[in-house]
C-alpha positions as CSV (number, residue, x, y, z in Angstrom):
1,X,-20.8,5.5,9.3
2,X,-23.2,7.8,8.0
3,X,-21.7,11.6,8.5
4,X,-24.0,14.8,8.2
5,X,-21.6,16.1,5.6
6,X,-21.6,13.4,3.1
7,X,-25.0,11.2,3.7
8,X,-24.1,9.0,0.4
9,X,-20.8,8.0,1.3
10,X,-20.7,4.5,0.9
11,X,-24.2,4.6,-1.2
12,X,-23.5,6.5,-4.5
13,X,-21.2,4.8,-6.8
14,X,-19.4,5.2,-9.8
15,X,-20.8,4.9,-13.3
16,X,-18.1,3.8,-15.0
17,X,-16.9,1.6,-13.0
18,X,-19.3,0.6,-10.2
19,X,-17.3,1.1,-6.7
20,X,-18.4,3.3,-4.1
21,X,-17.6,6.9,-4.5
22,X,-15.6,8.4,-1.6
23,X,-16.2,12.0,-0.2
24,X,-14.2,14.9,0.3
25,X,-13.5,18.4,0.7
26,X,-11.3,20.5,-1.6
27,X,-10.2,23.6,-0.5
28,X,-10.6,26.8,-2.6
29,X,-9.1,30.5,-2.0
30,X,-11.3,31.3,0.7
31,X,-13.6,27.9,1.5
32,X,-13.6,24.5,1.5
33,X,-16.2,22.9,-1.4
34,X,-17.6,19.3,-0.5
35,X,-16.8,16.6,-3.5
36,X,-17.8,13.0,-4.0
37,X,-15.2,10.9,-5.9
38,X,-14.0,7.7,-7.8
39,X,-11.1,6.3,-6.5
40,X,-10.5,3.1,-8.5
41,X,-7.4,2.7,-10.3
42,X,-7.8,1.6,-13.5
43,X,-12.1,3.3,-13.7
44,X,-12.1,6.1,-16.4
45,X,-13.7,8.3,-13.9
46,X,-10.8,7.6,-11.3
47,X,-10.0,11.1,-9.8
48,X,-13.0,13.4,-10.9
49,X,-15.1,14.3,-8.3
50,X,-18.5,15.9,-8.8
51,X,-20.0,18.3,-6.7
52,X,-21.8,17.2,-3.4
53,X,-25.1,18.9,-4.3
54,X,-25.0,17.4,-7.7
55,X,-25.2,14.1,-6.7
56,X,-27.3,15.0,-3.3
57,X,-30.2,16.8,-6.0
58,X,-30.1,13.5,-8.5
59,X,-30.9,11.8,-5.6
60,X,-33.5,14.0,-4.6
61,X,-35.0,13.8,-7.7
62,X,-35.0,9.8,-8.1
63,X,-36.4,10.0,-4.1
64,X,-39.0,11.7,-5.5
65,X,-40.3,9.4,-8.2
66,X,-40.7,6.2,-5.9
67,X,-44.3,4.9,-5.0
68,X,-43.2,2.3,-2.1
69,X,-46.0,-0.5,-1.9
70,X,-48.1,-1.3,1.5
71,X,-45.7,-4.2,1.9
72,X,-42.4,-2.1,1.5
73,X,-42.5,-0.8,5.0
74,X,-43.7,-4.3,7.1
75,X,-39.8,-5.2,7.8
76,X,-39.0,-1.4,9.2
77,X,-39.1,0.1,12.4
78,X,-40.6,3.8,11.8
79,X,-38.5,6.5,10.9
80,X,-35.9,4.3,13.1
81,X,-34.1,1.6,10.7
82,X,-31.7,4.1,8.2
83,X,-29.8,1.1,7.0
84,X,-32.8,-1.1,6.5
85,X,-34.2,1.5,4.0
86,X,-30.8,2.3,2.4
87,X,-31.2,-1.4,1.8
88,X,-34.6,-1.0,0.4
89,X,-33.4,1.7,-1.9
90,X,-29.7,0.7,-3.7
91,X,-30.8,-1.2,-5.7
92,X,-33.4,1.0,-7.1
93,X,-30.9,4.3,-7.6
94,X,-29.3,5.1,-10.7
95,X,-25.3,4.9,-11.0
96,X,-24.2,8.2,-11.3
């Protein structure tokens, strides 16, 4: 399910070791602070979590460098099919 809070979850993953990051929030003295994380036992990242708008911006920034062809968009609906272009783009994002 794709939440407002966390629109990767289930789309970034790990660098070291490949499995989807999961999302959280960590509370602090007087807020709560949005996270993403690896959770693999075993990964040498398992644990750390990296600030939401860290990952969010790389995104951005990768977004921002892709020059879809004509025939990218034939097999979407307009601004309707999310999941077909999350397809579309996993395999062109960097691990983070």
């Amino acid at each position: 399910m794709i939440r407002k809070d966390f629109p990767l979850r289930g789309f970034a993953t790990c660098g070291d070791c490949g499995s989807n990051l999961r999302s959280s929030w960590s509370k602090g003295k007087t807020k709560y602070y949005p996270y993403y994380l690896c959770q693999s036992k075993g990964c040498d990242s398992y644990g750390k979590s990296i600030p939401r708008d860290k990952i969010e911006g790389a995104f951005a920034d990768v977004v921002k460098t892709l020059e879809p062809s004509p025939n990218t968009w034939c097999g979407l609906k307009p601004c309707s099919d999310v999941h077909g272009m999350r397809d579309w783009l996993k395999p062109k994002i960097l691990r983070v």
